[in-house]
KOLMITI-455118 format. One record per atom (N, C-alpha, C, O): residue in one letter; x, y negated, z negated. Coordinates in pm, whole numbers, plus 50000, padded with zeros to 5 digits. Atoms other than C-alpha are relative to their C-alpha. Example, Ala and Ser with C-alpha at 12.3 -4.5 7.8 and 13.67 -1.06 7.14 Angstrom:
2
@code:A xx:50089 yy:50119 zz:50000 .
@code:A xx:51230 yy:50450 zz:49220 .
@code:A xx:50090 yy:49880 zz:50000 .
@code:A xx:50194 yy:49882 zz:49934 .
@code:S xx:49918 yy:50119 zz:50006 .
@code:S xx:51367 yy:50106 zz:49286 .
@code:S xx:49923 yy:49891 zz:49927 .
@code:S xx:49974 yy:49780 zz:49910 .
END
This chain:
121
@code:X xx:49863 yy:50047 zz:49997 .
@code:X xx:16070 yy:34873 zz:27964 .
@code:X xx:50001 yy:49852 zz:50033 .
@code:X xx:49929 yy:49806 zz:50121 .
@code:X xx:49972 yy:50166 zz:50010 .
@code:X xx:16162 yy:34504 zz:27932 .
@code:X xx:50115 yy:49963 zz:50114 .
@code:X xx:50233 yy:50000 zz:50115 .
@code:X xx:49929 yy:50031 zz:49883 .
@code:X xx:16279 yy:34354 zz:28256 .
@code:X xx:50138 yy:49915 zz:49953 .
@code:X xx:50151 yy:49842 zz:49855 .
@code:X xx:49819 yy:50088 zz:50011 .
@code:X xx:16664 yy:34206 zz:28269 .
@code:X xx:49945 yy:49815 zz:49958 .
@code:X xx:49857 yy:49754 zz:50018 .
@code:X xx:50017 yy:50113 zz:49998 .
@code:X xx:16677 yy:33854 zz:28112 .
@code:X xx:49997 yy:49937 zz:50096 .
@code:X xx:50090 yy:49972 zz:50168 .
@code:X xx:49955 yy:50094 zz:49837 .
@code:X xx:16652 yy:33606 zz:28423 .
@code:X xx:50138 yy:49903 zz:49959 .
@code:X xx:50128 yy:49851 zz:49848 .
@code:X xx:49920 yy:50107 zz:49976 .
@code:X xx:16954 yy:33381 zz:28456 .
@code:X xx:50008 yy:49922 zz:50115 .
@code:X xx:49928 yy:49951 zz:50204 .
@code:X xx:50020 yy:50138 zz:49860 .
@code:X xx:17013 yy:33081 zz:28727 .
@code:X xx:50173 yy:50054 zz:50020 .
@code:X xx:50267 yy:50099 zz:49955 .
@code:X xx:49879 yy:49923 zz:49937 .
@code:X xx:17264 yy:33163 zz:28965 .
@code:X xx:50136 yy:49969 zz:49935 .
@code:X xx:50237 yy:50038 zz:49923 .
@code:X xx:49863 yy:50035 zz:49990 .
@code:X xx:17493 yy:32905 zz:28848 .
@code:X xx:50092 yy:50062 zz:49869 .
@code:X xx:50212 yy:50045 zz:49847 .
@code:X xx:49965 yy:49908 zz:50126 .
@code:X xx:17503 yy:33149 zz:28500 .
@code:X xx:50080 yy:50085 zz:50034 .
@code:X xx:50182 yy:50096 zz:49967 .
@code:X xx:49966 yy:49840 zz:49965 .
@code:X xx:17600 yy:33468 zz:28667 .
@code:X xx:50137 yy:49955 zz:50101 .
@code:X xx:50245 yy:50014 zz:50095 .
@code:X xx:49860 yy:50034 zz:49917 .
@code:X xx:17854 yy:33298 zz:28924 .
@code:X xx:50103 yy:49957 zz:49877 .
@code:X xx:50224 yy:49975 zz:49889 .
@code:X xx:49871 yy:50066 zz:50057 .
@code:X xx:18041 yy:33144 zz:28649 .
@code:X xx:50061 yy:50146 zz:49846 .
@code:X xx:50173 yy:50153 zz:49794 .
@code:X xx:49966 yy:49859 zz:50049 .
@code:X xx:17994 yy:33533 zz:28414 .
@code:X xx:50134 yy:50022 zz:50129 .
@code:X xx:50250 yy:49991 zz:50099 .
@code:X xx:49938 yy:49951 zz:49922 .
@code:X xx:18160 yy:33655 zz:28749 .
@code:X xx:50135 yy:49950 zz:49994 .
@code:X xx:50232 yy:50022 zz:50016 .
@code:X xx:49888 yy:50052 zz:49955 .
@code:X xx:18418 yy:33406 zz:28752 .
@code:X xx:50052 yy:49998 zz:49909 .
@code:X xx:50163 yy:50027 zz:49952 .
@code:X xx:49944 yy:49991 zz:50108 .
@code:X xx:18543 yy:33397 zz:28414 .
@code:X xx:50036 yy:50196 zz:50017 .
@code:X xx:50154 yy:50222 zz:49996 .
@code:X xx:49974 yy:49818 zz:50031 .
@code:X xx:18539 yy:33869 zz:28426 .
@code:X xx:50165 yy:49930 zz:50154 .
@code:X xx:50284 yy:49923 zz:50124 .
@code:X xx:49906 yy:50007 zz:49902 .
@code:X xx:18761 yy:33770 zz:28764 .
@code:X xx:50146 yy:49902 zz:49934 .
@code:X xx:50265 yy:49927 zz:49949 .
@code:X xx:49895 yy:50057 zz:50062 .
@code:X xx:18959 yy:33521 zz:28576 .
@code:X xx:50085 yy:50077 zz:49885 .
@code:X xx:50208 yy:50068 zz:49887 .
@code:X xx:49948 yy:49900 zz:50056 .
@code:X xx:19047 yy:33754 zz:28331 .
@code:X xx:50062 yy:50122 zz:50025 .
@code:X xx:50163 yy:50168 zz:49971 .
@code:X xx:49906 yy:49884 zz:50008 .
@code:X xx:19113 yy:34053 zz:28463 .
@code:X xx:50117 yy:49927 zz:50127 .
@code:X xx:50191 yy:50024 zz:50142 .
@code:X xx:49885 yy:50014 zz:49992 .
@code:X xx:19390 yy:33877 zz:28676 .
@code:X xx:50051 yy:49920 zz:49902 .
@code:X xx:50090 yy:49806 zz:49926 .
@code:X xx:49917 yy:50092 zz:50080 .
@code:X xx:19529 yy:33763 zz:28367 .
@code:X xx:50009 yy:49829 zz:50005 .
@code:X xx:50121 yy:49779 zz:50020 .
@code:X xx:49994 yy:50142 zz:49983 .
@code:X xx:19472 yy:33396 zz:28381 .
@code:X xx:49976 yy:49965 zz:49903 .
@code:X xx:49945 yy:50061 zz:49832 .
@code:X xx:50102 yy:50082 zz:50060 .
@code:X xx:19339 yy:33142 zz:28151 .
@code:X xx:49982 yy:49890 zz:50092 .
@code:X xx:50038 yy:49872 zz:50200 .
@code:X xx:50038 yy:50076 zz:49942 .
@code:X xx:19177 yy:32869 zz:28232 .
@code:X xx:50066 yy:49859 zz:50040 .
@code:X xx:50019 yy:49779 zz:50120 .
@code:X xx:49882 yy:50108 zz:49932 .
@code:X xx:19469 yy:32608 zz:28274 .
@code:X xx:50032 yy:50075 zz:50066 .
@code:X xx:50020 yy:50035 zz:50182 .
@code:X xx:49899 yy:49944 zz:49864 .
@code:X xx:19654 yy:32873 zz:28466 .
@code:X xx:49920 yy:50002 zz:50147 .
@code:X xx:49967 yy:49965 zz:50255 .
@code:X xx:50106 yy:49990 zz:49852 .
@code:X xx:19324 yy:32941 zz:28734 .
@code:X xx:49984 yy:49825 zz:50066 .
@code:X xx:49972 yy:49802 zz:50187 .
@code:X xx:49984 yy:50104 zz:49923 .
@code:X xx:19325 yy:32534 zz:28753 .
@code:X xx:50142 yy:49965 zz:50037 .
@code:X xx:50158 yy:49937 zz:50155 .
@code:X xx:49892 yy:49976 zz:49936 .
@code:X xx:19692 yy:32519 zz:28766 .
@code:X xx:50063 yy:50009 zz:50150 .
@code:X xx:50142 yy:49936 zz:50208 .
@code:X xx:50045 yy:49948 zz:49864 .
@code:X xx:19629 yy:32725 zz:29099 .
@code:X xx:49952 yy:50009 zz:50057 .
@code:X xx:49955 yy:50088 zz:50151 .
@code:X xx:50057 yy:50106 zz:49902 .
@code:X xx:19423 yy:32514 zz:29217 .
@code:X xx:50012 yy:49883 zz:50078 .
@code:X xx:49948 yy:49835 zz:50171 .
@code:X xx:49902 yy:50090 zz:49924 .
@code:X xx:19645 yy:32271 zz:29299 .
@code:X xx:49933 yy:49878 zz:49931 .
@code:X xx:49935 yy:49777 zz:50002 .
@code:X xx:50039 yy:50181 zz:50031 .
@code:X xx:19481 yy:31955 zz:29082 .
@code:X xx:49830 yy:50016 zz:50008 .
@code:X xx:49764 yy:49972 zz:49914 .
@code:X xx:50123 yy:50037 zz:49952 .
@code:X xx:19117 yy:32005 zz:29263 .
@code:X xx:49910 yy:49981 zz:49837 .
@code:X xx:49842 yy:49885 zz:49801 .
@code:X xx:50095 yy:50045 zz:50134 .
@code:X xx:18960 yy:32066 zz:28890 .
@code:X xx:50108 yy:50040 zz:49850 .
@code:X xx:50222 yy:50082 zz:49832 .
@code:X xx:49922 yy:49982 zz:50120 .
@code:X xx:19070 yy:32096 zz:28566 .
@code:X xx:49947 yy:50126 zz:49904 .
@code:X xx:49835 yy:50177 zz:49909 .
@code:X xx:50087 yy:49895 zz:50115 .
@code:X xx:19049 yy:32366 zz:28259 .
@code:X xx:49844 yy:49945 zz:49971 .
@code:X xx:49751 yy:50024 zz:49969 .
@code:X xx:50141 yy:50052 zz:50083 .
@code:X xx:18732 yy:32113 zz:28123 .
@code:X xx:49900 yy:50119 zz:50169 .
@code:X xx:49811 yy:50204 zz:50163 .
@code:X xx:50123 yy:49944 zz:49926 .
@code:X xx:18551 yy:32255 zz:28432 .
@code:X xx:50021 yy:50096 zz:50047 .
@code:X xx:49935 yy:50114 zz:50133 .
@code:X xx:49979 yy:49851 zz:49962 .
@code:X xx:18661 yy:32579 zz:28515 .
@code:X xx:49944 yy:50009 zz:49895 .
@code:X xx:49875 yy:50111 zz:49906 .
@code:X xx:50064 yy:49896 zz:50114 .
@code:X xx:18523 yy:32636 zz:28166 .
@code:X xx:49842 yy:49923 zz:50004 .
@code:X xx:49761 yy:49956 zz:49917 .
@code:X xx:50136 yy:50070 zz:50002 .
@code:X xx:18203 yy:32419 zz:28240 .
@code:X xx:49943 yy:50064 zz:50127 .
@code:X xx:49826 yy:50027 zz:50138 .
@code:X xx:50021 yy:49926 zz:49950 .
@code:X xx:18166 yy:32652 zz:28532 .
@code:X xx:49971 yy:50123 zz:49961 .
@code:X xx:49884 yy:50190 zz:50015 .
@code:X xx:50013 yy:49907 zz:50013 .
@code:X xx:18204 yy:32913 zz:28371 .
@code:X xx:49872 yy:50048 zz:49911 .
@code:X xx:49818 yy:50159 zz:49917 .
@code:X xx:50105 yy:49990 zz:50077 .
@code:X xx:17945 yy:32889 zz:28142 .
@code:X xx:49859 yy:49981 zz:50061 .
@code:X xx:49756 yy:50005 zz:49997 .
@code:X xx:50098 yy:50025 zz:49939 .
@code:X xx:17709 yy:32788 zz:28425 .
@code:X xx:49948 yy:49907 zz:49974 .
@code:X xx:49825 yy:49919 zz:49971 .
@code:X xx:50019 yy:50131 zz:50037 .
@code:X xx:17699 yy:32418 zz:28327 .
@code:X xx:49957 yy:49947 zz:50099 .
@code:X xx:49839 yy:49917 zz:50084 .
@code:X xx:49978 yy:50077 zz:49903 .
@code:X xx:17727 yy:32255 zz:28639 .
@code:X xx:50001 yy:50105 zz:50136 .
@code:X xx:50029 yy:50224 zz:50121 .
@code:X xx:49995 yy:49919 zz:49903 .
@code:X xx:17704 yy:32393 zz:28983 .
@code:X xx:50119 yy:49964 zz:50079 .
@code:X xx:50156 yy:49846 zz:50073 .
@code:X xx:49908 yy:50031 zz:49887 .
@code:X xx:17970 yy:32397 zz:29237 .
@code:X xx:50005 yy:50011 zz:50103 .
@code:X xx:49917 yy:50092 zz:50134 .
@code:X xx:50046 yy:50022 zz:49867 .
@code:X xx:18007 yy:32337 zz:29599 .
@code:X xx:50020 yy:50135 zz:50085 .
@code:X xx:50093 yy:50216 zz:50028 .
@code:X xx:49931 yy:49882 zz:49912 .
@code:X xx:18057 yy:32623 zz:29870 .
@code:X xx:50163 yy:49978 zz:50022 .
@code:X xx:50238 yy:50076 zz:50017 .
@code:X xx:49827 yy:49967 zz:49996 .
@code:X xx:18441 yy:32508 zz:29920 .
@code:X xx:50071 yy:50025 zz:49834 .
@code:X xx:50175 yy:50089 zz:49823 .
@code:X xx:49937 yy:49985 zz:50119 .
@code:X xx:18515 yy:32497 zz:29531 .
@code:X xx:49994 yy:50173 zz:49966 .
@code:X xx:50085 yy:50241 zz:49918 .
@code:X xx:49976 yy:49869 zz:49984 .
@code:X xx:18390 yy:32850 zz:29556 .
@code:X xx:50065 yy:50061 zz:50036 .
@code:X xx:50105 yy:50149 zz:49959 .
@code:X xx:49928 yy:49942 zz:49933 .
@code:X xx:18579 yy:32964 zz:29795 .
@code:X xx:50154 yy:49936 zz:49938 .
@code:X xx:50216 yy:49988 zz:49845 .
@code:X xx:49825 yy:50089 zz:50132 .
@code:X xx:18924 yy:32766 zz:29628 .
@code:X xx:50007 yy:50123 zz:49879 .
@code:X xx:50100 yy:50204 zz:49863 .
@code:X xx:50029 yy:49889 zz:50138 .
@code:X xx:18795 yy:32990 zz:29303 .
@code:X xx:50058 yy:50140 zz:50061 .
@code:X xx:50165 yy:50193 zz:50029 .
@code:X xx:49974 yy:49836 zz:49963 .
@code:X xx:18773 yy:33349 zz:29507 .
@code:X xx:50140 yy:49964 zz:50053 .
@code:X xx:50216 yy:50025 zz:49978 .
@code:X xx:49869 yy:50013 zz:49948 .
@code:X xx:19105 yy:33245 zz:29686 .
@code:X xx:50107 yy:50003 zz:49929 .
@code:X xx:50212 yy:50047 zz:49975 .
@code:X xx:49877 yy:50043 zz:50047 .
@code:X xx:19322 yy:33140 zz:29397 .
@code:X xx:49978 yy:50191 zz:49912 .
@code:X xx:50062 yy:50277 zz:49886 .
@code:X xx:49984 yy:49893 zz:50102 .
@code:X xx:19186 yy:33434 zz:29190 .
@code:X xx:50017 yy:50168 zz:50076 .
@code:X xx:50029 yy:50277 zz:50021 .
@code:X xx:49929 yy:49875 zz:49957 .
@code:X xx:19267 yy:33685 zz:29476 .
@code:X xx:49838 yy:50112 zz:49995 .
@code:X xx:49854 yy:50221 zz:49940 .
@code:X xx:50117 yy:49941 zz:50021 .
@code:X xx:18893 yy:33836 zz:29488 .
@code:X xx:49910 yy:49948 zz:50133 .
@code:X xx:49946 yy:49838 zz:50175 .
@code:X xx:50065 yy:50047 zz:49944 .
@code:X xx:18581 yy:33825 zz:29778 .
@code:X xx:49919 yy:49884 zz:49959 .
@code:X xx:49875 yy:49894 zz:49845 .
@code:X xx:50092 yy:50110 zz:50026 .
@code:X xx:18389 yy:33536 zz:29749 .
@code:X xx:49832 yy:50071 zz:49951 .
@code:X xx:49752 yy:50026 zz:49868 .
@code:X xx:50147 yy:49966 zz:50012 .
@code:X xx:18067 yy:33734 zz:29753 .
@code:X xx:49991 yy:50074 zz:49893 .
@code:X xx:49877 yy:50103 zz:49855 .
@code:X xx:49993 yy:49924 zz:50155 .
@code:X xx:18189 yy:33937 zz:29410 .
@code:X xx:49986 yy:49921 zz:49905 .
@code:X xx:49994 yy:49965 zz:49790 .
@code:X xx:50007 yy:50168 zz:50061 .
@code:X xx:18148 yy:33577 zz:29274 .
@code:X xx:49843 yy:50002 zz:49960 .
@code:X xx:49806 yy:49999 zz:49843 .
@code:X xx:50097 yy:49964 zz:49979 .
@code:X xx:17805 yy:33619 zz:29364 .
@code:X xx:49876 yy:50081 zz:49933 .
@code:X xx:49883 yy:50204 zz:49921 .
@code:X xx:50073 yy:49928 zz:50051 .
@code:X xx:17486 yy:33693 zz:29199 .
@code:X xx:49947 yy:50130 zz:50105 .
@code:X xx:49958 yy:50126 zz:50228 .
@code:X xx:49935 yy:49838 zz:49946 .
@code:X xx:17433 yy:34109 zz:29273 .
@code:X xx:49858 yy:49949 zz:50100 .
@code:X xx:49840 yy:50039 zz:50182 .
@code:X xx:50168 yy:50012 zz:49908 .
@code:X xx:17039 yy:33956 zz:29481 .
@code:X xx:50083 yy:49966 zz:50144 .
@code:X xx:50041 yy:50029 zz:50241 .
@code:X xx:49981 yy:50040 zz:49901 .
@code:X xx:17258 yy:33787 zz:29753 .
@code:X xx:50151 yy:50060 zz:50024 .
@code:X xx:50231 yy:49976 zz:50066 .
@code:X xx:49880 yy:49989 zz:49986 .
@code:X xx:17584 yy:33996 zz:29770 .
@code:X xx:49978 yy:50138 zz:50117 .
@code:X xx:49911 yy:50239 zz:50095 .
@code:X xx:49964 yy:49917 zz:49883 .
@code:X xx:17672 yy:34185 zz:30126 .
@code:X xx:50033 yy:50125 zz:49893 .
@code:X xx:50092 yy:50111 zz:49786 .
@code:X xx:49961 yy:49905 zz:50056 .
@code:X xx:17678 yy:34562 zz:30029 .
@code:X xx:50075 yy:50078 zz:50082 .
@code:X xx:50045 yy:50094 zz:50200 .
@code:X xx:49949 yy:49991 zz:49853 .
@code:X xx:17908 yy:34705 zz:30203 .
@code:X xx:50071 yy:50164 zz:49936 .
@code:X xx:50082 yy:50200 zz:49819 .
@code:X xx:49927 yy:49824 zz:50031 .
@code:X xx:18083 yy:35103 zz:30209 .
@code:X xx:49992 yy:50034 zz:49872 .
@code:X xx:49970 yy:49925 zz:49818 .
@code:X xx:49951 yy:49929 zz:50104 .
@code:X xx:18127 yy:35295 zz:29885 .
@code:X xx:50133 yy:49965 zz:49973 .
@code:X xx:50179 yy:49897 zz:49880 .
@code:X xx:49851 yy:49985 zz:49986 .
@code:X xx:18468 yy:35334 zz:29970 .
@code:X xx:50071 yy:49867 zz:49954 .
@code:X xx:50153 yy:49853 zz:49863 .
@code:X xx:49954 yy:50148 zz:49991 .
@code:X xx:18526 yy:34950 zz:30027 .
@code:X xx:49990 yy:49959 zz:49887 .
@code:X xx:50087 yy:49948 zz:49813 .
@code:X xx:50016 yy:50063 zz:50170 .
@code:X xx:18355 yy:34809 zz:29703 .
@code:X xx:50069 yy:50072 zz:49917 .
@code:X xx:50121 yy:50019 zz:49819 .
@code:X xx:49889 yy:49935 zz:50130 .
@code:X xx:18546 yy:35086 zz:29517 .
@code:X xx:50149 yy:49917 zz:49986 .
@code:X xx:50204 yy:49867 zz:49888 .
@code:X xx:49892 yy:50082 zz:49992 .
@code:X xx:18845 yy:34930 zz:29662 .
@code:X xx:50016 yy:49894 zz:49967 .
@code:X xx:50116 yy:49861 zz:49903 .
@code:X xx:49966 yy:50177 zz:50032 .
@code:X xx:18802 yy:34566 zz:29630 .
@code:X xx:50019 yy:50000 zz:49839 .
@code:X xx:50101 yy:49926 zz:49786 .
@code:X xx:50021 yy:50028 zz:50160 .
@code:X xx:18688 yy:34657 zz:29212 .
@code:X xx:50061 yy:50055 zz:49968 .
@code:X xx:50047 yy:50049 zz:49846 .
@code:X xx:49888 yy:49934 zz:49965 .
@code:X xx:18973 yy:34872 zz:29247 .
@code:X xx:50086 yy:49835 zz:49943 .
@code:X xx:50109 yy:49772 zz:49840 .
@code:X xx:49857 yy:50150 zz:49977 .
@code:X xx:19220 yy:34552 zz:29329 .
@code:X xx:49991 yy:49888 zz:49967 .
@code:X xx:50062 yy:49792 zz:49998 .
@code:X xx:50048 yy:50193 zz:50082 .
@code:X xx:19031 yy:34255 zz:29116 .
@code:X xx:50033 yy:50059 zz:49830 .
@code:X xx:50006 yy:50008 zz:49722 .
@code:X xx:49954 yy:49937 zz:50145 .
@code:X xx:19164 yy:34479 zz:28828 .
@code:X xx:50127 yy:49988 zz:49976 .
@code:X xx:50163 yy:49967 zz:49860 .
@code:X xx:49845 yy:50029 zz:49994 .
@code:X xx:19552 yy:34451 zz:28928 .
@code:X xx:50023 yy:49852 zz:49932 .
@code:X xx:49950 yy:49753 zz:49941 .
@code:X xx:49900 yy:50114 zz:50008 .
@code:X xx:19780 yy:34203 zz:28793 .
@code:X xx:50082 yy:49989 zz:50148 .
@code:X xx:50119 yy:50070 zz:50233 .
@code:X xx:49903 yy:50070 zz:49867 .
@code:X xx:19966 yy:33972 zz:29054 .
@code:X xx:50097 yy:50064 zz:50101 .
@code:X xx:50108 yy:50050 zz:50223 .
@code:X xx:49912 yy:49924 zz:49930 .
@code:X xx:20247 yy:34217 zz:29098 .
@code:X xx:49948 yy:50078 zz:50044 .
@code:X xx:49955 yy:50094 zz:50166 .
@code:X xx:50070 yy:49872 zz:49905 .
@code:X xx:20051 yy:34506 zz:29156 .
@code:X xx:49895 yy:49939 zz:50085 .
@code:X xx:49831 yy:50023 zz:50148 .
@code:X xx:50145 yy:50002 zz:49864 .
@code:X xx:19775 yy:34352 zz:29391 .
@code:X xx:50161 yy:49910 zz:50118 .
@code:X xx:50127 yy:49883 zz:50233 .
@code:X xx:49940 yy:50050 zz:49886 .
@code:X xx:20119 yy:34182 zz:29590 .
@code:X xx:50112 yy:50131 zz:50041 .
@code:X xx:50186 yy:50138 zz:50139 .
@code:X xx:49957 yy:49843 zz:49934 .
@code:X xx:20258 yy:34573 zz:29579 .
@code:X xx:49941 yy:50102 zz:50073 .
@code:X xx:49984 yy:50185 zz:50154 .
@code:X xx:50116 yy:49950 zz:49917 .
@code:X xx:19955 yy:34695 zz:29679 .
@code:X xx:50006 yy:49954 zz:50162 .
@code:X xx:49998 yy:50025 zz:50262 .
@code:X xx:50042 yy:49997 zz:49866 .
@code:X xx:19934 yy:34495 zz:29961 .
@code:X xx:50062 yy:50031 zz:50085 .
@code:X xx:50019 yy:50072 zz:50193 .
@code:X xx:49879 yy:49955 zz:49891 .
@code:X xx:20300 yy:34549 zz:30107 .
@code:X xx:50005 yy:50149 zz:50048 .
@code:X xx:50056 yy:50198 zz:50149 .
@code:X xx:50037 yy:49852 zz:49939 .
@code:X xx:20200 yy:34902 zz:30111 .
@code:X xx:49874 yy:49992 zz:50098 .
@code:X xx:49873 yy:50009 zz:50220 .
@code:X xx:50131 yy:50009 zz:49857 .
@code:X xx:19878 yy:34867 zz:30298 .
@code:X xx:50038 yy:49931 zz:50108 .
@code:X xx:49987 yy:49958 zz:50216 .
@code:X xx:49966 yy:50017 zz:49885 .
@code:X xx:20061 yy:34664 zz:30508 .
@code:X xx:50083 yy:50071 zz:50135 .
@code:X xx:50075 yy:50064 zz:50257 .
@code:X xx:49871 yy:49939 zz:49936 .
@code:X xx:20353 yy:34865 zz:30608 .
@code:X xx:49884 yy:50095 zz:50081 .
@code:X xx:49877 yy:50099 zz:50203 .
@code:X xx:50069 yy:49836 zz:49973 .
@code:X xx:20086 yy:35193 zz:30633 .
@code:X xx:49886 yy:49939 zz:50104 .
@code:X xx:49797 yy:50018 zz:50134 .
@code:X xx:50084 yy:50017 zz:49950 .
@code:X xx:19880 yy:34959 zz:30855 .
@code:X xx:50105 yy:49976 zz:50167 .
@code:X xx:50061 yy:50000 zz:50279 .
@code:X xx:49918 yy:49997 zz:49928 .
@code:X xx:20201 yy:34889 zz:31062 .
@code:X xx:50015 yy:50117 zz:50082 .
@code:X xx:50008 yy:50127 zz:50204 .
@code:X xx:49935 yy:49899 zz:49941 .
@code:X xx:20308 yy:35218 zz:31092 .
@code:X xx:49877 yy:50089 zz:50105 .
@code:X xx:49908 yy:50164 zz:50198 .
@code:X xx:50171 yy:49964 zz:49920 .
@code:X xx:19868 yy:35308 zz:31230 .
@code:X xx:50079 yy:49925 zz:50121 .
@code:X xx:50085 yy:50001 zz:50218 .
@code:X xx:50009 yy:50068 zz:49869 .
@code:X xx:19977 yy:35084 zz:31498 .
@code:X xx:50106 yy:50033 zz:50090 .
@code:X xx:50104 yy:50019 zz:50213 .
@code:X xx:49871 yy:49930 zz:49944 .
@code:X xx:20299 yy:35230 zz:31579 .
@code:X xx:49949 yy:50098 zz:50080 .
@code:X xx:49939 yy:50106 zz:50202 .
@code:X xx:50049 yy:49835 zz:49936 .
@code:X xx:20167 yy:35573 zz:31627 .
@code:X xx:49889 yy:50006 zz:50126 .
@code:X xx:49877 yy:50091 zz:50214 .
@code:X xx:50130 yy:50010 zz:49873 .
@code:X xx:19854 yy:35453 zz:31856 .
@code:X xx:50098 yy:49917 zz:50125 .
@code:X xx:50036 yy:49884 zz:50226 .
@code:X xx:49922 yy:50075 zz:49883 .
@code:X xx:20179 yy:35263 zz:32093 .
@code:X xx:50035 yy:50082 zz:50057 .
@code:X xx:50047 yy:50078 zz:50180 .
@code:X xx:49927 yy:49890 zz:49924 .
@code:X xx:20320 yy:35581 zz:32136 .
@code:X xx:49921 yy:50121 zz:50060 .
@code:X xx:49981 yy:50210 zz:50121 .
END
């Protein structure tokens, strides 16, 4: 069996970030858009292709605007593995559109409210 092509990280971070850009519906003016200025479409798509590398805060700007962990960004050698449950969830909620991951959360919030209620009384 023929081992997995190798790629360089900055390949697979910018695969990751383009599947994340997509499934919240974005393109690539809208993800710089909501970045507030920091880069433009030319390099969100020169990222994405794994052109250029980017810094640890542009990363984190990226997972932030696009509503995703930073470490799902992440080639799979250096990514925290964490519960079943959890990763189901997060790949779960990097699948929603805007409304549903900001309906989602008002429910997890309320139902995290109401956990705290019940442990006052």
């Amino acid at each position: 069996m023929l081992a997995e092509v190798w790629k360089p990280d900055q390949e697979i971070i910018g695969e990751n970030i383009r599947k994340a850009r997509k499934a919240a519906y974005l393109t690539q003016e809208q993800l710089a858009e909501e970045m507030g200025g920091s880069c433009s479409n030319k390099v969100i798509s020169r990222y994405e292709k794994g052109e250029v590398e980017m810094g640890v805060q542009t990363l984190i700007d990226i997972a932030e605007n696009l509503e995703v962990p930073v470490d799902s960004l992440m080639p799979e050698r250096v990514q925290v593995h964490t519960k079943l449950e959890d990763d189901e969830m997060g790949k779960l909620f990097s699948t929603l559109n805007i409304e549903n991951k900001e309906m989602l959360l008002k429910i997890a919030r309320m139902m995290a409210q109401n956990e705290k209620l019940k442990m006052a009384i």
